[in-house]
C-alpha positions in Angstrom: -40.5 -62.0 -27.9 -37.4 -61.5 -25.4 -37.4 -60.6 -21.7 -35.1 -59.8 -19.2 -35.4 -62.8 -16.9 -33.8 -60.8 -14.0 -36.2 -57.6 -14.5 -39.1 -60.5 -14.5 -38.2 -62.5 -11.7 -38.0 -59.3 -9.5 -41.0 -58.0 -10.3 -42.9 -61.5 -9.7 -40.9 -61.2 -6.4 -42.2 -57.8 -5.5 -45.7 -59.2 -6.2 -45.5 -62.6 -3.7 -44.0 -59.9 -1.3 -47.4 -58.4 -0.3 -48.7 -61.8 0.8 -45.6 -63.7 2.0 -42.9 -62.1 4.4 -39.5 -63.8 4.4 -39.1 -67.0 2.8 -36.9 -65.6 0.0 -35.4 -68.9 -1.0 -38.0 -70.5 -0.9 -39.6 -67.9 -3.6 -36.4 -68.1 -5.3 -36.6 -72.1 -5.9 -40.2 -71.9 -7.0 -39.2 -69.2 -9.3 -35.9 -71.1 -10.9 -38.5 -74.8 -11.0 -41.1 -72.1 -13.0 -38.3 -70.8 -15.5 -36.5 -74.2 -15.9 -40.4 -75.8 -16.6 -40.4 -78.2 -13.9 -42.1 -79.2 -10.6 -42.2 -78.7 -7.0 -42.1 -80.3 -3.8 -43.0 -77.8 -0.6 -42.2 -79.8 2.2 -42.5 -78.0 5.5 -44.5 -78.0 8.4 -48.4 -77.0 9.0 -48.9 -73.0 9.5 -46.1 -71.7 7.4 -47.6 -70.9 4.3 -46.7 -72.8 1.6 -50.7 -73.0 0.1 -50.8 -69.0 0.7 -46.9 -68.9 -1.4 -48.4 -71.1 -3.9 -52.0 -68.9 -4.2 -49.4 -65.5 -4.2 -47.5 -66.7 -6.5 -50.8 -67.7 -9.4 -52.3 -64.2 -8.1 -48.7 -63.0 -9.6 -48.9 -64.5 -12.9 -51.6 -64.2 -15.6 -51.7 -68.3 -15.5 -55.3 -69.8 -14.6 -54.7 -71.6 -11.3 -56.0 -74.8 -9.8 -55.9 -76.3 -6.3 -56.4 -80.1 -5.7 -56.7 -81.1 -1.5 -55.7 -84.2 -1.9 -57.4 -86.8 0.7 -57.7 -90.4 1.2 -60.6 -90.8 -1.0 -59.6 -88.6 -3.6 -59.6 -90.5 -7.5 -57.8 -90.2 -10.3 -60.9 -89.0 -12.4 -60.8 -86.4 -10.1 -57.7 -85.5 -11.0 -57.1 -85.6 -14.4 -61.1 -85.8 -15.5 -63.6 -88.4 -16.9 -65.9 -89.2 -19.8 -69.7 -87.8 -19.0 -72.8 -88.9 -20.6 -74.5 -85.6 -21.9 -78.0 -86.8 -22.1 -79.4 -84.1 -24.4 -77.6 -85.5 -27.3 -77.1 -88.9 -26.1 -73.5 -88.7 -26.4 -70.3 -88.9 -24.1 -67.9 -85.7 -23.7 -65.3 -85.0 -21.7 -65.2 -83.7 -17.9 -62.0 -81.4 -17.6 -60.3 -82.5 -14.2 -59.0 -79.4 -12.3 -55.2 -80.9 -13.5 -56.3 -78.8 -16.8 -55.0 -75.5 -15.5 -51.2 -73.7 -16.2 -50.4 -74.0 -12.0 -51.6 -76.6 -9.9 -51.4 -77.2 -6.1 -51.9 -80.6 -5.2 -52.1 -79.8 -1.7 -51.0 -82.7 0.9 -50.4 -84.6 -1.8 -49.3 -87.7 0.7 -52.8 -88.0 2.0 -53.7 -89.3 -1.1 -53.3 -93.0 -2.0 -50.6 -94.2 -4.4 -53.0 -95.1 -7.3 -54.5 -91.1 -7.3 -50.9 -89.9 -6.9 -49.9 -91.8 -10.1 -52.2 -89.9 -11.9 -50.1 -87.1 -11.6 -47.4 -89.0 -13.3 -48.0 -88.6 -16.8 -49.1 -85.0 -16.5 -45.9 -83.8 -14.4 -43.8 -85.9 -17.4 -45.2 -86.2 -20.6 -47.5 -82.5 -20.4 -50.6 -84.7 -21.0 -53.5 -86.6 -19.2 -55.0 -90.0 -21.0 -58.8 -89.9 -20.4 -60.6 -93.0 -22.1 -57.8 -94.2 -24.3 -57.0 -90.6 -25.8 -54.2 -88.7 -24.7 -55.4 -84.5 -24.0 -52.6 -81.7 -23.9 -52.2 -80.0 -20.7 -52.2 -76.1 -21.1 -48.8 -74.3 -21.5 -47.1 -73.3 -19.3 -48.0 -76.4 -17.0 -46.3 -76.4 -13.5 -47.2 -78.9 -10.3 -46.3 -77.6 -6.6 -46.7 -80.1 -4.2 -47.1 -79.9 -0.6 -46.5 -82.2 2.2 -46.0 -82.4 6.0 -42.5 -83.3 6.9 -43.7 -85.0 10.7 -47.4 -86.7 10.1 -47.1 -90.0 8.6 -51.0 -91.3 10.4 -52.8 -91.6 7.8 -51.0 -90.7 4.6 -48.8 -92.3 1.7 -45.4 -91.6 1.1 -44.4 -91.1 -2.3 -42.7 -93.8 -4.2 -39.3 -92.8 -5.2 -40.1 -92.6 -9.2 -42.9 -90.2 -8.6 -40.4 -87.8 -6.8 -38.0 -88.0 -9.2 -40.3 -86.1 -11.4 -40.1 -83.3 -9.1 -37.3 -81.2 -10.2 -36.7 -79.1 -6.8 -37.8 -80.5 -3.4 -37.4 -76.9 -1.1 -38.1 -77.1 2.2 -40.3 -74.2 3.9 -38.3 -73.5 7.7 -39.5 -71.3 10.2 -39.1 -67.6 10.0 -36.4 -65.4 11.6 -37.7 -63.6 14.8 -38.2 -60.3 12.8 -39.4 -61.8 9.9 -42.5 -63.2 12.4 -42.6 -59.9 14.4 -43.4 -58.3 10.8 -45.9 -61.0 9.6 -48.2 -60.4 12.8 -47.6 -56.3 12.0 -49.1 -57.3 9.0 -52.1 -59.0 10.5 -53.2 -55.9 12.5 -53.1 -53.7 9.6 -55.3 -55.7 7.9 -54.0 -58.1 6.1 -56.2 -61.2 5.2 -54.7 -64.1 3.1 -58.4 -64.9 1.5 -58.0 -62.1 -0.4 -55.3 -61.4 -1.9 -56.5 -58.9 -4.7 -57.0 -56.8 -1.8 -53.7 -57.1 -0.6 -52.4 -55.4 -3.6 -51.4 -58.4 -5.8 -51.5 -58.0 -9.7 -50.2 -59.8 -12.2 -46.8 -59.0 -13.3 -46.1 -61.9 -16.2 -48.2 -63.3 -18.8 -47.9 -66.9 -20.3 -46.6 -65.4 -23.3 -43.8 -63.8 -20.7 -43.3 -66.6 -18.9 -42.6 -68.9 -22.4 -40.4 -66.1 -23.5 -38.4 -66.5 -20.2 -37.7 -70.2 -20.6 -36.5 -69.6 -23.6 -33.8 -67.2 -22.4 -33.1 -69.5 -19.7 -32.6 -72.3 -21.9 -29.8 -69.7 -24.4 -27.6 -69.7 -21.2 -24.3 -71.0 -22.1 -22.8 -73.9 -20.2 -19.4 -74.4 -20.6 -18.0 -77.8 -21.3 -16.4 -77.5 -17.6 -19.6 -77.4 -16.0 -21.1 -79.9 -17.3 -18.1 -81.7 -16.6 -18.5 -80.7 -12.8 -22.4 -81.4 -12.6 -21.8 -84.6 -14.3 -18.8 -85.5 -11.7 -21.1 -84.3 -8.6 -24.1 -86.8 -9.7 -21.8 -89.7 -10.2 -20.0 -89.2 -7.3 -23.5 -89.6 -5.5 -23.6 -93.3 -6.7 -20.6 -93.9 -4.8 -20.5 -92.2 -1.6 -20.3 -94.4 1.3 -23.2 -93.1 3.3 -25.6 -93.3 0.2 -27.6 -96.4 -0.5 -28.6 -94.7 -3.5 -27.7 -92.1 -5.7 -28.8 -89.9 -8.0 -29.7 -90.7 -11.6 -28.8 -89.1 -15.0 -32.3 -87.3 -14.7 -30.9 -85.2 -11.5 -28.0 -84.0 -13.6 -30.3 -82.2 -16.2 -32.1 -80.8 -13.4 -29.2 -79.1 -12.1 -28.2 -77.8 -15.3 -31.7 -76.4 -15.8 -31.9 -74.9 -12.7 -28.5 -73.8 -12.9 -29.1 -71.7 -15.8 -32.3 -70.3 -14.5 -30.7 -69.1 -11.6 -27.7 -67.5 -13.7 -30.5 -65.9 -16.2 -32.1 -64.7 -12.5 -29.0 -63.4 -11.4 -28.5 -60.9 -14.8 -26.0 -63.7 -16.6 -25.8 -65.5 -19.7 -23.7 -68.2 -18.2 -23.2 -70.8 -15.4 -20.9 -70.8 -12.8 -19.6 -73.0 -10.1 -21.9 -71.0 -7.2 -24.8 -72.1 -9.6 -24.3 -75.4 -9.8 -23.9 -75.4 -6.2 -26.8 -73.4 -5.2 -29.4 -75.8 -6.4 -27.2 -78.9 -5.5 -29.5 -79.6 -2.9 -33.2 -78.7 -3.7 -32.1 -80.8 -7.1 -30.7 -84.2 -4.8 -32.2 -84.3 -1.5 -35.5 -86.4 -2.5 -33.4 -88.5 -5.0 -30.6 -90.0 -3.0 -31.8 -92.5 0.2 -29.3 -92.4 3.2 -28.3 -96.3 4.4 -30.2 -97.3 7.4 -27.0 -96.6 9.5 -26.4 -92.9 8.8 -30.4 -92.6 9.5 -29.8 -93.6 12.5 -27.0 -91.7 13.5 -29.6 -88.6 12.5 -28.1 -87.9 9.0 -30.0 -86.1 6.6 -29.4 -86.2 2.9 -28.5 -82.7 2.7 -25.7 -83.6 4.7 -24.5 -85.9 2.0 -25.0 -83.4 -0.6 -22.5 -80.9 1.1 -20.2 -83.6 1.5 -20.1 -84.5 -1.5 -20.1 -80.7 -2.8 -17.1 -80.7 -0.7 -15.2 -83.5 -2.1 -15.9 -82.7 -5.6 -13.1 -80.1 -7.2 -14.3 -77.3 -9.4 -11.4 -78.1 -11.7 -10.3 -81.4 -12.7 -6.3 -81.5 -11.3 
């Protein structure tokens, strides 16, 4: 089974359209993590609708959907799901935790201590959850999007830098433009209720089989020795920048290759180019390189230290 991913991805566009106005990169990342097969991180501030992008976007594919609000007294059984005793025959089966599902929102996933949050580490890696001793295969396709508040640290738990290496995009939700807001409440007096999104129109436009077939495609897209060569020189040049305490690891580099190819396959080609690469620079780097303490201070962010070092890094080798 082939597909056009471009004809795909516009279509799955169209669909989140009906429930979300503006935020087009934002669709676009979630879109390139969902080809390339990895995870997530929606980092943005309450009230700008990164659970209603998430639910839009499930509505939009023919994927069974799950959504975990993560709190402080959340466990990791009720997560990834537990052994029950089943007293009519007096034996133990197993509980399906709502992990089991082809898209899952782990809402606020930072109010959630650092034990519970580990439990999404072996499903976001290794596609499986251990339950009793025996390991269970997640359902295919299996995608996480995470959400988090950028500015409200009371009470929450800030992930550990291995568990957000494992997200492949970290995309950050910003406020919308003046008209962009100016259409969303236009949308609120005709009607328009989030709860219910089959009323807004929303159908779904790819199937599992689809979305596998896509992946596939994405993964045929050529990369040329030259841009590997240029991802490979961007990531290690992270390891020695000057305001960087830390840079990225070898694990970043596929990412951007991935996502590089899903955005080429997105954009109607079968090959990478330099604008690729540097597209997803940033959603692929800015939760895997730690400023030092002294550009923090001077009010550096790390996506200042990716364009730098997009900047310093020639297309061609000289």
């Amino acid at each position: 089974m082939t597909v056009q991913v471009k004809e795909l991805t516009a279509a799955l566009r169209a669909e989140v359209a009906k429930a979300i106005v503006g935020q087009d990169d934002v669709v676009e990342q979630t879109l390139i993590a969902l080809l390339a097969g990895g995870h997530v991180m929606l980092e943005g501030v309450p009230g700008l609708g990164k659970t209603l992008l998430v639910r839009a976007l499930a509505h939009s594919l023919a994927l069974s959907f799950q959504r975990i609000q993560f709190t402080p007294d959340l466990m990791p059984a009720d997560v990834t799901g537990s052994l029950v005793f089943d007293q009519r025959d007096a034996s133990f089966r197993v509980k399906y935790g709502p992990v089991f599902a082809n898209l899952v929102l782990a809402d606020e996933v930072n109010r959630t201590p650092p034990k519970t949050q580990a439990a999404l580490l072996e499903a976001m890696e290794e596609q499986q959850v251990t339950i009793d001793g025996r390991p269970y295969p997640l359902p295919q396709p299996f995608m996480v999007v995470a959400t988090q508040n950028p500015i409200e640290y009371e009470g929450t738990y800030p992930l550990p830098e291995a568990q957000l290496d494992r997200f492949m995009l970290k995309v950050q939700v910003a406020y919308p433009a003046l008209d962009e807001e100016e259409a969303l409440l236009a949308r609120y007096c005709a009607g328009f209720q989030p709860k219910s999104l089959t009323e807004a129109g929303l159908a779904p436009a790819a199937s599992a089989e689809q979305i596998a077939a896509a992946r596939q495609e994405v993964r045929s897209v050529i990369v040329a020795p030259e841009a590997r060569n240029y991802i490979t020189r961007l990531v290690r040049q992270t390891r020695d920048w000057p305001s960087l305490r830390l840079g990225a690891s070898p694990r970043a580099a596929v990412s951007i290759l991935a996502c590089s190819q899903a955005l080429a396959a997105m954009r109607g080609r079968t090959f990478i180019v330099p604008d690729d690469v540097q597209a997803v620079a940033a959603p692929c780097l800015r939760h895997r390189v730690i400023l030092r303490p002294e550009m923090e201070l001077e009010g550096m962010q790390p996506d200042d230290a990716v364009r730098q070092v997009l900047g310093a890094v020639p297309v061609h080798v000289g």
